[in-house]
VMD Tcl script that draws the C-alpha trace (Angstrom):
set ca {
  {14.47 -7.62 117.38}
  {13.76 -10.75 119.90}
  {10.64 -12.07 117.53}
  {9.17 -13.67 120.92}
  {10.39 -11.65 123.21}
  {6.73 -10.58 125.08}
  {6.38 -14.40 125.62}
  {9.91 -15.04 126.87}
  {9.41 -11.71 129.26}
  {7.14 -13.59 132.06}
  {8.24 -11.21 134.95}
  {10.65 -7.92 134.99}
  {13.63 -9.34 135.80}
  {13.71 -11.01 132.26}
  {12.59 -8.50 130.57}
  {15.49 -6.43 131.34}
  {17.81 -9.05 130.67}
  {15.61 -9.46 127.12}
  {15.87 -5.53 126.89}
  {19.71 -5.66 127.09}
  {20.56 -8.06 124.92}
  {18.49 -6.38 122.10}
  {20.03 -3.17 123.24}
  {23.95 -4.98 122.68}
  {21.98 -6.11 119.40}
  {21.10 -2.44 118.27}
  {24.85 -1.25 118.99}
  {26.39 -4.01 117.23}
  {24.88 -3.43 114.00}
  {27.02 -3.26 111.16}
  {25.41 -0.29 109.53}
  {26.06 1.97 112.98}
  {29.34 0.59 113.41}
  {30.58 1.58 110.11}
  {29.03 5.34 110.07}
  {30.21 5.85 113.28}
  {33.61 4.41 112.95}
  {34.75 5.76 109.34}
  {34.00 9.60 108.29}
  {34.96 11.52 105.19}
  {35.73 14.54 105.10}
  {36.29 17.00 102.14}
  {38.89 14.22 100.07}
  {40.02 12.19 103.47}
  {38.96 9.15 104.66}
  {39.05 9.34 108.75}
  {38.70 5.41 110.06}
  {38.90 5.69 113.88}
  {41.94 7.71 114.05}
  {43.73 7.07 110.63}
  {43.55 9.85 107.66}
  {43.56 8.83 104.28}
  {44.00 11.25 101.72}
  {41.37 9.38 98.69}
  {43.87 10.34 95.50}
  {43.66 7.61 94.01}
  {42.37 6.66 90.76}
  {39.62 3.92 91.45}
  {38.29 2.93 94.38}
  {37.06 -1.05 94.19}
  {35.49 -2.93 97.31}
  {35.70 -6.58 97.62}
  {35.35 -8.99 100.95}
  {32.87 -11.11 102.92}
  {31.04 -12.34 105.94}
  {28.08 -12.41 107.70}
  {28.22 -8.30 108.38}
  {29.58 -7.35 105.11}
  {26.57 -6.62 103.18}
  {25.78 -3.99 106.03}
  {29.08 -2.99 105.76}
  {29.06 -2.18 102.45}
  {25.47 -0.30 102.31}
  {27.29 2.24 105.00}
  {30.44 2.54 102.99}
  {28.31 3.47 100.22}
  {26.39 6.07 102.06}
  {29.51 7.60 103.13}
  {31.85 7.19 99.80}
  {29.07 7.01 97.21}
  {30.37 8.00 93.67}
  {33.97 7.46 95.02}
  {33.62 3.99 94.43}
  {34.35 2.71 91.44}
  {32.64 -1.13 91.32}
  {32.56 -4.09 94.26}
  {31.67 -7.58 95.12}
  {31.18 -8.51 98.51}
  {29.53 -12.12 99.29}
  {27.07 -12.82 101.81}
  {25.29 -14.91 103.12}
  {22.10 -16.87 101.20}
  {19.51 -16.62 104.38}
  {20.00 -12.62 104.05}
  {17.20 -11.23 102.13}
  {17.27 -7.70 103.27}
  {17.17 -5.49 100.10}
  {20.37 -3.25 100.75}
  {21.59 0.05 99.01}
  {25.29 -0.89 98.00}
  {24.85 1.11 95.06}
  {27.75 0.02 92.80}
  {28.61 -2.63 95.53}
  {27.42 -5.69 94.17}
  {26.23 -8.53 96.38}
  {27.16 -12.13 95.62}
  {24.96 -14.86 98.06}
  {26.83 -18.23 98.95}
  {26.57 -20.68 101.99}
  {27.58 -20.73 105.41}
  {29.12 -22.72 107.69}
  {29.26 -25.11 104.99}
  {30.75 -23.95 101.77}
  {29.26 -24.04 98.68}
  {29.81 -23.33 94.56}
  {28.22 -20.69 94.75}
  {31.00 -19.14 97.21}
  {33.53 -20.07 94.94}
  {32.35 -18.51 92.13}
  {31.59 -15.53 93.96}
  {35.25 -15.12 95.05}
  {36.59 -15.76 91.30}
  {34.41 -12.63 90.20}
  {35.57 -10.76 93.25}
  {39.33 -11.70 92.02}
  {38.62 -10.70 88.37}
  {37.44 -7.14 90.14}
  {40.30 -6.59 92.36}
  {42.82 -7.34 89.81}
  {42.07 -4.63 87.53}
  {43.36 -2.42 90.45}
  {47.04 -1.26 90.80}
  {49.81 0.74 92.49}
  {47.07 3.95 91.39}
  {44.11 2.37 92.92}
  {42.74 1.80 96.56}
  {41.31 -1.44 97.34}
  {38.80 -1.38 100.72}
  {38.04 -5.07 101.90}
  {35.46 -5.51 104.29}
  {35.98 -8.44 106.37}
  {33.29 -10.12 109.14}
  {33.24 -13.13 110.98}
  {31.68 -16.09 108.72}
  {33.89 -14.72 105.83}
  {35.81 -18.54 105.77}
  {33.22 -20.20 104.88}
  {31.09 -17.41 102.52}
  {34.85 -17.30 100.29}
  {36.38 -21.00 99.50}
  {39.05 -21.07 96.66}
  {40.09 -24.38 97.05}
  {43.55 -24.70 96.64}
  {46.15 -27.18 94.67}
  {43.64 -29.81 93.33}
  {41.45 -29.98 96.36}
  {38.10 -29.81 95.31}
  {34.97 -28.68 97.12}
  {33.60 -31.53 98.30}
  {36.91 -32.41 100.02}
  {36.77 -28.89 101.61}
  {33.16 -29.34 102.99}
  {33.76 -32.75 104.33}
  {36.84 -31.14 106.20}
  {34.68 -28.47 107.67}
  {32.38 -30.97 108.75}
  {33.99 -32.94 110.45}
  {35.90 -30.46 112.23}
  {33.05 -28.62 113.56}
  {31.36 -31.94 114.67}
  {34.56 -32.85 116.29}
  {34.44 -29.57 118.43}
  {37.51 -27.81 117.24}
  {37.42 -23.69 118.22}
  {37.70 -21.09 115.32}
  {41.37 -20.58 115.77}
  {41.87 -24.49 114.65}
  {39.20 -24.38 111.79}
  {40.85 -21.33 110.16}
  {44.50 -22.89 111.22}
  {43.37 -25.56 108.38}
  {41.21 -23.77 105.75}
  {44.55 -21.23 105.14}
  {46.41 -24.12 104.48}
  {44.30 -25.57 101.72}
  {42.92 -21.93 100.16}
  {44.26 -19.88 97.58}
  {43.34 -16.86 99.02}
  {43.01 -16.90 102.75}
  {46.10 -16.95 105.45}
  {47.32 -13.39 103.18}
  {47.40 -15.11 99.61}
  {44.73 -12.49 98.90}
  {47.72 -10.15 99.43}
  {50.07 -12.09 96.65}
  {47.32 -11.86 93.89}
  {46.92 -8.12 94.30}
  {49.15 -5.50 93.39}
  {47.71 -2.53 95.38}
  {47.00 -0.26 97.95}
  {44.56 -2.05 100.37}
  {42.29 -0.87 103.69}
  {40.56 -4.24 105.53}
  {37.74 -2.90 107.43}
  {36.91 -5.76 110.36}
  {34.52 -6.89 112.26}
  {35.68 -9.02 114.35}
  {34.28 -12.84 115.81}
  {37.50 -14.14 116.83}
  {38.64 -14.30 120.53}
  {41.61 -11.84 120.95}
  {41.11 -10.39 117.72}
  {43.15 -12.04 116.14}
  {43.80 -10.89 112.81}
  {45.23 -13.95 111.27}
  {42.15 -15.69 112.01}
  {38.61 -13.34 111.00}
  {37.71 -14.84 108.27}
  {40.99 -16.93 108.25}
  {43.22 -13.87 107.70}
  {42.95 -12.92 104.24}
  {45.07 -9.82 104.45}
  {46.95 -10.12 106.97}
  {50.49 -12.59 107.81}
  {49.63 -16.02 108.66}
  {51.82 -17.14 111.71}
  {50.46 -20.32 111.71}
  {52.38 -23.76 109.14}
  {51.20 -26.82 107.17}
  {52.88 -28.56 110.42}
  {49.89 -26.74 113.19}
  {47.22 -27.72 110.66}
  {48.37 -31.56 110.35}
  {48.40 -31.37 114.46}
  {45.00 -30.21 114.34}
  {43.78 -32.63 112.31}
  {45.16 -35.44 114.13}
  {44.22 -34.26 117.45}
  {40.64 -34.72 116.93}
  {42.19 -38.36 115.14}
  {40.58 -37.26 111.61}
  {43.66 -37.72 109.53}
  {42.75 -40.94 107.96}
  {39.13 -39.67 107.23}
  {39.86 -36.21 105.45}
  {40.46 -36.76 101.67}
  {43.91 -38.20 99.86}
  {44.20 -34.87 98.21}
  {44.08 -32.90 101.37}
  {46.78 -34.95 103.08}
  {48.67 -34.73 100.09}
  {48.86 -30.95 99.99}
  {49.69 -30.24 103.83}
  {52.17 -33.20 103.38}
  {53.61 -31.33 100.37}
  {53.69 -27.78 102.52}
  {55.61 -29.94 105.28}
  {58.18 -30.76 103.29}
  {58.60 -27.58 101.72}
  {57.30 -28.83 98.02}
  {54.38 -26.32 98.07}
  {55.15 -22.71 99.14}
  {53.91 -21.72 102.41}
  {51.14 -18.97 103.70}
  {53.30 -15.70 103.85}
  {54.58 -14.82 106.83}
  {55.16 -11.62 109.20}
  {57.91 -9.19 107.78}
  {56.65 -10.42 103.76}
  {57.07 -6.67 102.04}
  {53.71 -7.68 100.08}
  {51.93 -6.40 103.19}
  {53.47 -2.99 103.69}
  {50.82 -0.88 101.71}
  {48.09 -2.67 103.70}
  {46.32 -1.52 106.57}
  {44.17 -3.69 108.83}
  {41.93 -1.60 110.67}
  {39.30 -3.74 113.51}
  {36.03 -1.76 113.88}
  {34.23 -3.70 116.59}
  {34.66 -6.85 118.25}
  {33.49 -8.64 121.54}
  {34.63 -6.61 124.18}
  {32.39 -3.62 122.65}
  {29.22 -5.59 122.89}
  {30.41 -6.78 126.35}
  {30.87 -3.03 127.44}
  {27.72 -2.06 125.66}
  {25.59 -5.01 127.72}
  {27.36 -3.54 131.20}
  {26.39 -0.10 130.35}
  {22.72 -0.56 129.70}
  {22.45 -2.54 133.25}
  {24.32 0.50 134.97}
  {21.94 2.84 132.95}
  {19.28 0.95 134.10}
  {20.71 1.11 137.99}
  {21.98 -2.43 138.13}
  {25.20 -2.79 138.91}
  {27.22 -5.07 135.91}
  {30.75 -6.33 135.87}
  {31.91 -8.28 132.67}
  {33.67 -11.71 133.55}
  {35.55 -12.19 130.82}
  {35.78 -11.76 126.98}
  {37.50 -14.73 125.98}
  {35.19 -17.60 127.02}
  {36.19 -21.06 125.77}
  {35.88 -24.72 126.64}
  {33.17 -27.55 125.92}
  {29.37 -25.59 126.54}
  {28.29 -27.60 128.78}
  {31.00 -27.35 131.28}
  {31.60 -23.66 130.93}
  {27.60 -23.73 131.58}
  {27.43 -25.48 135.19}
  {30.75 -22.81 135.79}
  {28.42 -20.14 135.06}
  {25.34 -21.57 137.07}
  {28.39 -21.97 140.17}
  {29.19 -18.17 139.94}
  {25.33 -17.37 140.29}
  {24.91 -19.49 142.91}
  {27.77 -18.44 144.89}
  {26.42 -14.45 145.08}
  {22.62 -15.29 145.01}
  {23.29 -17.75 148.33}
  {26.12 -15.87 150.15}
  {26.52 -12.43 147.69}
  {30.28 -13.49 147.52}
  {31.99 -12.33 145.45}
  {29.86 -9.56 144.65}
  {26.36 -8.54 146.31}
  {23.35 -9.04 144.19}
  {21.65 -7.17 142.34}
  {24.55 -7.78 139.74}
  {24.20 -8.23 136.46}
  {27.41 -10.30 135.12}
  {28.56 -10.28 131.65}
  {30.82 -13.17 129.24}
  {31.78 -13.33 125.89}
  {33.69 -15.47 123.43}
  {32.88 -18.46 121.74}
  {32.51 -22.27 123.56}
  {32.40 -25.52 121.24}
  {30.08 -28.68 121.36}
  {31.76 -32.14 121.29}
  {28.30 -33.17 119.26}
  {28.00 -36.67 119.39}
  {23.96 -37.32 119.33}
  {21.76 -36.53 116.67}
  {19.81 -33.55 118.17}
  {19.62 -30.06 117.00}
  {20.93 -27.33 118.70}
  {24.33 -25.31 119.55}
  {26.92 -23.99 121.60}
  {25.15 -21.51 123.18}
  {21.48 -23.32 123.94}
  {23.89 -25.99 124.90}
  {25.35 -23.93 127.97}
  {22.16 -22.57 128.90}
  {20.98 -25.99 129.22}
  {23.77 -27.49 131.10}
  {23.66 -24.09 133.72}
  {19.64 -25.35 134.21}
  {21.64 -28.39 136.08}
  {22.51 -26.69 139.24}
  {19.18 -23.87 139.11}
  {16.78 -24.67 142.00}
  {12.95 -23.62 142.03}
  {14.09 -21.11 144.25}
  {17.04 -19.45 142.62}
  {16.99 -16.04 142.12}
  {18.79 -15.33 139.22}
  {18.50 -15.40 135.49}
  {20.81 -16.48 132.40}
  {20.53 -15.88 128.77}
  {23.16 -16.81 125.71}
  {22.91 -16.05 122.30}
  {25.06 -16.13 119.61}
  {25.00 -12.12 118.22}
  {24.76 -13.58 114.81}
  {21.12 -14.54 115.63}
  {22.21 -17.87 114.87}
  {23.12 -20.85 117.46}
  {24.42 -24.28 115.95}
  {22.15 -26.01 113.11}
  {19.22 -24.35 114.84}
  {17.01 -21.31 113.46}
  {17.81 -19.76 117.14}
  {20.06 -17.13 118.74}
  {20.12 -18.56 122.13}
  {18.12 -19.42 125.24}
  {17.23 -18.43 128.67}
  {16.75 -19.54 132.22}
  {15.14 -19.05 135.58}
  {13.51 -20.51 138.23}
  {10.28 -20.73 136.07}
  {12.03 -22.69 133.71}
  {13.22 -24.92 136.37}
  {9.90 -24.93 138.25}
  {8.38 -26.50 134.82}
  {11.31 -29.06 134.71}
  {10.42 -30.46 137.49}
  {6.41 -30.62 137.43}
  {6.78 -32.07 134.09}
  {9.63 -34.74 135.15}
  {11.83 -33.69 132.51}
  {15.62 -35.45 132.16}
  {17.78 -32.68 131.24}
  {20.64 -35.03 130.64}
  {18.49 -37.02 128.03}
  {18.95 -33.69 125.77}
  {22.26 -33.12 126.50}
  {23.29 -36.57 125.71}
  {21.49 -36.23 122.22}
  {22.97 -32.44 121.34}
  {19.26 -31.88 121.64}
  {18.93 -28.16 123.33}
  {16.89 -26.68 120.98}
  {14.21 -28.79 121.22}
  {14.20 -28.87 125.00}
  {14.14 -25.03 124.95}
  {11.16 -25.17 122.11}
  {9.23 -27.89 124.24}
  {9.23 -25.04 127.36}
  {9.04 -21.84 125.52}
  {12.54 -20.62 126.57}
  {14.32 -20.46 123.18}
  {15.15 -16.81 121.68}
  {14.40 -16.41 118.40}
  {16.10 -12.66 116.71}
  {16.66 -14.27 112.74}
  {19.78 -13.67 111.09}
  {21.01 -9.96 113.07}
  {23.13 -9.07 109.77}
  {26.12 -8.82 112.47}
  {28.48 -11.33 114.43}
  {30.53 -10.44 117.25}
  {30.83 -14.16 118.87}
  {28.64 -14.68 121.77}
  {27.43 -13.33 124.98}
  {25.84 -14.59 127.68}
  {24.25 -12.51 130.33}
  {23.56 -13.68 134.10}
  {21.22 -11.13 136.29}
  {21.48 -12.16 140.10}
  {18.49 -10.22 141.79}
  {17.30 -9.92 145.30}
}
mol new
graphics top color blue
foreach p $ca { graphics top sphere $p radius 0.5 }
foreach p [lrange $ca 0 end-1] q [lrange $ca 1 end] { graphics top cylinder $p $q radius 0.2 }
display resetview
């Protein structure tokens, strides 16, 4: 699963750091989660601890994300001939032949839109439509669904949309603000999906999004948006990109503003109430999943947190400050302790380097390692891809800082370029897993060792 991992595993203590991070890997795939998750039984549908009774008359699946193919090859091993026809999009780097028997897979772009995903969602549309008050519609939703589904909305065009995502993601705004404004200028997302169908309909989630929140996987496209025109014009001016997003996209939130374009509905909209949302896995699970296999292993693990935000390099040299604190004076807990994070950082990116988020932090926590620190820290992104780089992550020890310093390397050079991948390719410390098939944010694991 690590495609280097027997290089990267230069002593014990990182292999079992490499060993749990493929194990969190293993648990988080979307195939498992599914089959163990959702369970039919004679004509019932059983997801977690909900009972459907399947009398309907067709049974279409529609939806998108970076899990979703996986998604649907387990829905189809459990439903099979139930299912009347699908279209769920996915990503283009995914070349996995998968049984989704009359689940058809549409590819399309990601993190940057493309035609292709806009096509894709009109013949997932034309699909779900044919279904009504008779029929059961089963969306399945993962994290990278945004950008895999644009329907550009009110005379926005595509372009417009993928400069906005650009320069929102270069500017370093979180997921929560980069869905706030793709609902606002999508036909579909923020629950419009909801107003085009006329149905029963089960979203099965995966979820990226810190605090699950609904309204944001894949920019909520079945659930109540409690977000305005107003939040998404704030967002765009905090990062001071108002005057440099298109005429047409100013025009539209200007329009919802003023109440002269109809706003994302809201919670308490009736067009919801035969629609249940139903999260499958998230965060936390891998988090809990990492702590296990360290106590299984005899190591005791505590997770930190689940919702980790702020700039990657200063959550980094935060990290490295928490390691150094036990593995100097084993306050506030006594090594060996393996300690876990997850959520999702942001890069300010303002050199030219390649890289991301999680690389990023590793790099930045190298800062305050010494030659003779005794303790280990990995970060990967669980979708096996970090920033614009072909890597999940990095790691760090005092072998990586030992070779630092022989070679008189500047570590701030990198970071001032956005340049972490190619530092961590230069020493042999990047993680390489390819595309997982799932995406459950990040986690970064620290192993303080005696």
């Amino acid at each position: 699963m690590i495609k280097n991992k027997e290089r990267l595993s230069r002593n014990n203590e990182r292999r079992l750091v490499l060993d749990a991070i493929e194990d969190v890997l293993k648990n988080c795939d979307p195939r498992s989660i599914v089959l163990d998750n959702v369970k039919l039984v004679d004509n019932t549908l059983i997801i977690k601890d909900i009972k459907i009774k399947l009398n309907f008359r067709s049974i279409y699946v529609i939806g998108g994300g970076k899990a979703s193919g996986y998604m649907a090859e387990a829905l189809n091993t459990i439903l099979k001939d139930k299912i009347t026809a699908g279209l769920v999009i996915i990503p283009d780097y995914i070349n996995e032949q998968l049984d989704t028997g009359k689940i058809k897979l549409w590819k399309a772009s990601h993190p940057i839109p493309n035609a292709k995903g806009v096509e894709g969602v009109k013949k997932m549309l034309e699909l779900a439509k044919q279904a009504d008050k008779d029929d059961l519609v089963i969306c399945l939703i993962s994290g990278g669904g945004s950008a895999l589904m644009p329907m550009p909305y009110n005379g926005i065009t595509l372009e417009e949309k993928q400069e906005l995502t650009r320069l929102l993601l270069n500017a370093g705004a979180n997921i929560d603000e980069l869905n706030t404004v793709r609902k606002h200028i999508s036909a579909i997302k923020g629950g419009r999906l909801i107003k085009l169908l006329k149905t029963n309909i089960i979203a099965l989630i995966i979820s990226d999004v810190i605090n699950d929140r609904l309204d944001t996987i894949a920019s909520g496209l079945t659930v109540p948006d409690n977000t305005t025109y107003a939040d998404a014009k704030r967002i765009i001016e905090k990062y001071n990109l108002w005057n440099k997003v298109s005429h047409n996209i100013r025009r539209v939130i200007e329009d919802g503003i003023k109440g002269d374009i109809e706003e994302t509905p809201k919670p308490n909209d009736p067009i919801f109430k035969d629609v249940k949302n139903i999260i499958l896995a998230n965060n936390e699970f891998a988090c809990i999943k990492a702590m296990e296999y360290f106590v299984n292993n005899g190591i005791d693990a505590r997770i930190l947190t689940t919702t980790l935000q702020g700039e990657a390099k200063d959550v980094g040299l935060v990290l490295a400050s928490i390691a150094n604190e036990i593995d100097k004076h084993n306050r506030p807990f006594n090594k060996p302790i393996a300690l876990i994070a997850g959520g999702e950082t942001y890069v300010s990116v303002k050199g030219n380097g390649k890289g991301g988020r999680n690389q990023e932090l590793v790099l930045s926590a190298l800062r305050l390692l010494d030659a003779k620190s005794k303790w280990i820290l990995a970060s990967i992104g669980t979708d096996g891809i970090d920033g614009n780089s072909d890597a999940a992550g990095a790691i760090i020890d005092n072998l990586t800082k030992t070779y630092v310093l022989e070679h008189n390397i500047n570590i701030e050079d990198f970071l001032k370029e956005n340049d972490s991948n190619t530092f961590f390719k230069n020493i042999g410390d990047v993680i390489y897993t390819g595309a997982t098939g799932t995406n459950v944010n990040d986690i970064t694991l620290i192993f303080i060792y005696s």
